[in-house]
LUMLODO-839302 format. One record per residue (C-alpha): residue in three letters; residue number from 1; z negated, x, y. Coordinates in nm, 4 decimals, decimal comma. Layout:
BEGIN
KOLNU:res:n:c3:c1:c2
KOLNU:ALA:NUM:Z:X:Y $
...
END
This chain:
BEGIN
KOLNU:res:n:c3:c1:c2
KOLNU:UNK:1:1,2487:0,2798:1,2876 $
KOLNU:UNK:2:1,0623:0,1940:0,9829 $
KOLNU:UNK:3:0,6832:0,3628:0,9285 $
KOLNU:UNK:4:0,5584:0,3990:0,5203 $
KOLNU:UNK:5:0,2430:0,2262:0,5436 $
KOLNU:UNK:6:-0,0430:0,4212:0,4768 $
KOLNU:UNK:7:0,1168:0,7588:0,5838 $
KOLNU:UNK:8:0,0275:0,9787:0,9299 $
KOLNU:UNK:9:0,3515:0,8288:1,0907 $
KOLNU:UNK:10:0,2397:0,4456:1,0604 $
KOLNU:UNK:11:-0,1205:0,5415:1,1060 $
KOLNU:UNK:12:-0,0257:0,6770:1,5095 $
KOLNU:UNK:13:0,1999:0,4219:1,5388 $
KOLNU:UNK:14:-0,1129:0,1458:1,4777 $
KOLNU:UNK:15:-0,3263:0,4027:1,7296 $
KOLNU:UNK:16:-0,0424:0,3542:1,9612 $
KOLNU:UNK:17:-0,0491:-0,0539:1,8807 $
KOLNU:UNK:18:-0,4368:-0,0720:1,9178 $
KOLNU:UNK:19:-0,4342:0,1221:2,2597 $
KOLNU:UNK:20:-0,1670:-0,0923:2,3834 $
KOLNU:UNK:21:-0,3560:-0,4324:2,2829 $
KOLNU:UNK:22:-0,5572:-0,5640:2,5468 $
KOLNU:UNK:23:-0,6721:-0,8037:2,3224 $
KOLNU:UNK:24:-0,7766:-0,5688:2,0481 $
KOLNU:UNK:25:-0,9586:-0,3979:2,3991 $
KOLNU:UNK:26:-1,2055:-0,7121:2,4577 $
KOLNU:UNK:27:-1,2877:-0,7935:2,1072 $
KOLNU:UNK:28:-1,3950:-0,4424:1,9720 $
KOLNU:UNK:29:-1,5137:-0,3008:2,2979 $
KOLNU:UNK:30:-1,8682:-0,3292:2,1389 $
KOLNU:UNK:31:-1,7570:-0,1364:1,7799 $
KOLNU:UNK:32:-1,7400:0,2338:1,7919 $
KOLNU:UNK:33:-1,7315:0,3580:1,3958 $
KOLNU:UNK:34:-1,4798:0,4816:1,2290 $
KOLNU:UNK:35:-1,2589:0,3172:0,9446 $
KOLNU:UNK:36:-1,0737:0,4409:0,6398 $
KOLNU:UNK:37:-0,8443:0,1704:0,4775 $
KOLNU:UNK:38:-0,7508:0,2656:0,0947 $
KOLNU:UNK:39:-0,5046:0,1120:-0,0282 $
KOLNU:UNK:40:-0,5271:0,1623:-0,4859 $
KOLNU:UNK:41:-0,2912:0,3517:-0,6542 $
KOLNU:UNK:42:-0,0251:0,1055:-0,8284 $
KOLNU:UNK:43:0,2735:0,3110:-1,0130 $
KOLNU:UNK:44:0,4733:-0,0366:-1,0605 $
KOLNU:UNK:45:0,4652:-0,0453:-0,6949 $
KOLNU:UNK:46:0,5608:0,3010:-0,6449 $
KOLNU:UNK:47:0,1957:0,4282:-0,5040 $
KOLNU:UNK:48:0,1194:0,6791:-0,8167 $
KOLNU:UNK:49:-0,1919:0,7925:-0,6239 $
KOLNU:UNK:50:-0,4350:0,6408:-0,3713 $
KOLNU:UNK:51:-0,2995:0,6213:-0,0169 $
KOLNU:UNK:52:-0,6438:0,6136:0,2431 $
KOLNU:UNK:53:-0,5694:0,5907:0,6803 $
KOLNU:UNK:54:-0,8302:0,6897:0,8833 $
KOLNU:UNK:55:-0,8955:0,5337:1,2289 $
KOLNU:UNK:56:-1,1707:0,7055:1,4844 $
KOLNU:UNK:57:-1,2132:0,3540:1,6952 $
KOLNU:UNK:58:-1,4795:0,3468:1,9818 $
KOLNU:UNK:59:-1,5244:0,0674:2,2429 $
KOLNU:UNK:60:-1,1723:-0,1285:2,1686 $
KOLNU:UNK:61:-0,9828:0,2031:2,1996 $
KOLNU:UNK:62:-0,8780:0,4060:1,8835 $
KOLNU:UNK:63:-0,9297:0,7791:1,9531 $
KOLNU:UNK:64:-0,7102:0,9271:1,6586 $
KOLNU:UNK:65:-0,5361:0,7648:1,3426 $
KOLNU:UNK:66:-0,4254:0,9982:1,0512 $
KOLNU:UNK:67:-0,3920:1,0100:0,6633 $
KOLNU:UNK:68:-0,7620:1,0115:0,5349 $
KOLNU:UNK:69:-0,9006:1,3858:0,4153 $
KOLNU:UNK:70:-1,1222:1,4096:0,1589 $
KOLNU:UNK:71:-1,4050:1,4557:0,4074 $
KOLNU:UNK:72:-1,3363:1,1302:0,6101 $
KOLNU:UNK:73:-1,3584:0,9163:0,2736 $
KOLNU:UNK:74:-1,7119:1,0620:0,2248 $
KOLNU:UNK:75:-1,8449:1,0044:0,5851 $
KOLNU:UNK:76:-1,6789:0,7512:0,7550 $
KOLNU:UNK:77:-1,9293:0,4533:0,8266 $
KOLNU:UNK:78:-1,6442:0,1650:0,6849 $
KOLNU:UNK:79:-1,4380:0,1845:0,3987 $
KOLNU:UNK:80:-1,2208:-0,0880:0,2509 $
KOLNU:UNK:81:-1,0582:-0,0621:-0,0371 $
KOLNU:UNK:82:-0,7522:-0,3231:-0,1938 $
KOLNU:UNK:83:-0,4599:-0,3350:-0,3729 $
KOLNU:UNK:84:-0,0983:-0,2631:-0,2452 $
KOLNU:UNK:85:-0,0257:-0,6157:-0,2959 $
KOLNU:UNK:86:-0,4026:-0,7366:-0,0799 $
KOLNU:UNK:87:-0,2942:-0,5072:0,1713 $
KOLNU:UNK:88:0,0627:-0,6775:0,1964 $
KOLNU:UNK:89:-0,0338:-0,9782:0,2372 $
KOLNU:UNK:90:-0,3346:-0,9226:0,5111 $
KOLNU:UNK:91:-0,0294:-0,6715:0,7336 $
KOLNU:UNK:92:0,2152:-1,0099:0,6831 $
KOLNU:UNK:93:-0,0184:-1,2377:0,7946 $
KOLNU:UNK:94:-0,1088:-1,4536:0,4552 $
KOLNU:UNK:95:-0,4351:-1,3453:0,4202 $
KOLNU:UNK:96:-0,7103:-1,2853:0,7020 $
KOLNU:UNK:97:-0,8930:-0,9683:0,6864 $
KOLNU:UNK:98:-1,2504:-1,1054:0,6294 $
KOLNU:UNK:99:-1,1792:-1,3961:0,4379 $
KOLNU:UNK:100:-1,0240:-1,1414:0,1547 $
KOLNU:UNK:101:-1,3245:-0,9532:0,1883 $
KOLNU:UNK:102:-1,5539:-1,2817:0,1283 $
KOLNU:UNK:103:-1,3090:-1,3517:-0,2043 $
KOLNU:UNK:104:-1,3426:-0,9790:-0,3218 $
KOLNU:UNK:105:-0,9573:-0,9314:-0,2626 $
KOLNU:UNK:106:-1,0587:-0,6328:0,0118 $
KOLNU:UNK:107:-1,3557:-0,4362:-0,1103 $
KOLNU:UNK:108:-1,6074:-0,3222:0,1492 $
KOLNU:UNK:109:-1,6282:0,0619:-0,0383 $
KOLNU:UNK:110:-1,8859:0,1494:0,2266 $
KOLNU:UNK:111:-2,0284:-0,0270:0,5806 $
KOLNU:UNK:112:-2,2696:-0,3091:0,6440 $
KOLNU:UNK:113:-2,1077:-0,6847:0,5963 $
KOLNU:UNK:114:-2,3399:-0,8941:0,8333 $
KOLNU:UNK:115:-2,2147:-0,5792:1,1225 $
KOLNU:UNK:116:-1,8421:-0,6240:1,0007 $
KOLNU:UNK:117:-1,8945:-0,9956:1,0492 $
KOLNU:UNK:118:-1,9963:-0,9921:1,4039 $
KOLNU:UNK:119:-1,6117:-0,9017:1,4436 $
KOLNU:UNK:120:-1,4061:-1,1299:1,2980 $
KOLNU:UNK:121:-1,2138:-1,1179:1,6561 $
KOLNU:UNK:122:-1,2053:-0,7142:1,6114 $
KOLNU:UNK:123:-1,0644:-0,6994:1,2737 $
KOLNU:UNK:124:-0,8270:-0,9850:1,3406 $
KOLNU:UNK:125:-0,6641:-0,7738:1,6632 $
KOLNU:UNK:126:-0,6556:-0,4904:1,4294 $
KOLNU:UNK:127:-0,4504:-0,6747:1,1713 $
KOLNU:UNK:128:-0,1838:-0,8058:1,4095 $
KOLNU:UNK:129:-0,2021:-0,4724:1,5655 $
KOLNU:UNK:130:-0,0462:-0,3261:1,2338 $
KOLNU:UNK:131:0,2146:-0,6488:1,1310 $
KOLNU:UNK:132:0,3392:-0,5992:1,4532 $
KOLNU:UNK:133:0,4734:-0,2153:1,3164 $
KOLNU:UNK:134:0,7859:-0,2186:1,1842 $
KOLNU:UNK:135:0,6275:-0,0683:0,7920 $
KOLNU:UNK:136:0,8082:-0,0590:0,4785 $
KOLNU:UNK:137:0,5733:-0,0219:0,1488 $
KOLNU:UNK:138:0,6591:0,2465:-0,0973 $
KOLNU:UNK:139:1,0012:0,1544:-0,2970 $
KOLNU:UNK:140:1,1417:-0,0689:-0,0384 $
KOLNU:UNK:141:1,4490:-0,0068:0,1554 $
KOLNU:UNK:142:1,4117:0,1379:0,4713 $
END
C-alpha cells in the first residue's frame, strides 16, 4: 500500500522503517533532537499548503512520527525546509541529504549546521529509511 508523503500515515510508516534499521541504530545512537521536515506549498504539484512531519528521534530510535502541529514547528531543535520537487529527489535517491543542504536546495529553517554535519551517516540512514516506503506525492496515482 501506497503512503502520501508528508501525511501521519507515511510519517509512522518511516518510525516503523527507522526502528527497524539497525543501521540507522549505530549511526544516530549519539543524536537525540527532534526533526520537522517541511516540505513548500506548490499548487502545480498539487500541495496548495505547506505539508511539515515531525520525528521525536533519540539515540538511533525514533520515539513518535506524526504530521507537524503548529507547536512542533516553533520548538523543535531542526527544521528543514525544501521544495516538493528537493524533497523528491533526496526520498529517490538523486540527491544526498546534506549535500542539498550545502547547495541551498534543503534549507536548514532552524538547528546548528556544524552539529547536523557530525551526521552525515545519521541523515543518510534516515533518507533510505523513507525511499524504502512505498510513498506517492500528491497528484500521482496510487
Amino acid at each position: 500500500m501506497a503512503h502520501e508523503v508528508f501525511t501521519d500515515d507515511w510519517a509512522i510508516a518511516w518510525m516503523s522503517e527507522l526502528n527497524q534499521s539497525e543501521s540507522y541504530q549505530k549511526a544516530a545512537q549519539t543524536w537525540e533532537w527532534p526533526l520537522v521536515l517541511v516540505m513548500e506549498a506548490d499548487p502545480d504539484e498539487h500541495i496548495p499548503a505547506e505539508r511539515s512531519v515531525y520525528v521525536e528521534l533519540y539515540h538511533g530510535r525514533c520515539l513518535s512520527a506524526h504530521v507537524a502541529s503548529a507547536e512542533d514547528l516553533a520548538t523543535a531543535p531542526y527544521v528543514i525546509t525544501a521544495d516538493p520537487y528537493t524533497w523528491r529527489e533526496v526520498m529517490e535517491g538523486k540527491l544526498e541529504a546534506i549535500t542539498g543542504l550545502m547547495r541551498g536546495r534543503l534549507v536548514l529553517t532552524r538547528g546548528n549546521m556544524v552539529v547536523l554535519a557530525r551526521y552525515v551517516a545519521a541523515a543518510s540512514e534516515l533518507v533510505k529509511a523513507a525511499s524504502r516506503i512505498e510513498s506517492v506525492f500528491p497528484g500521482e496515482a496510487q
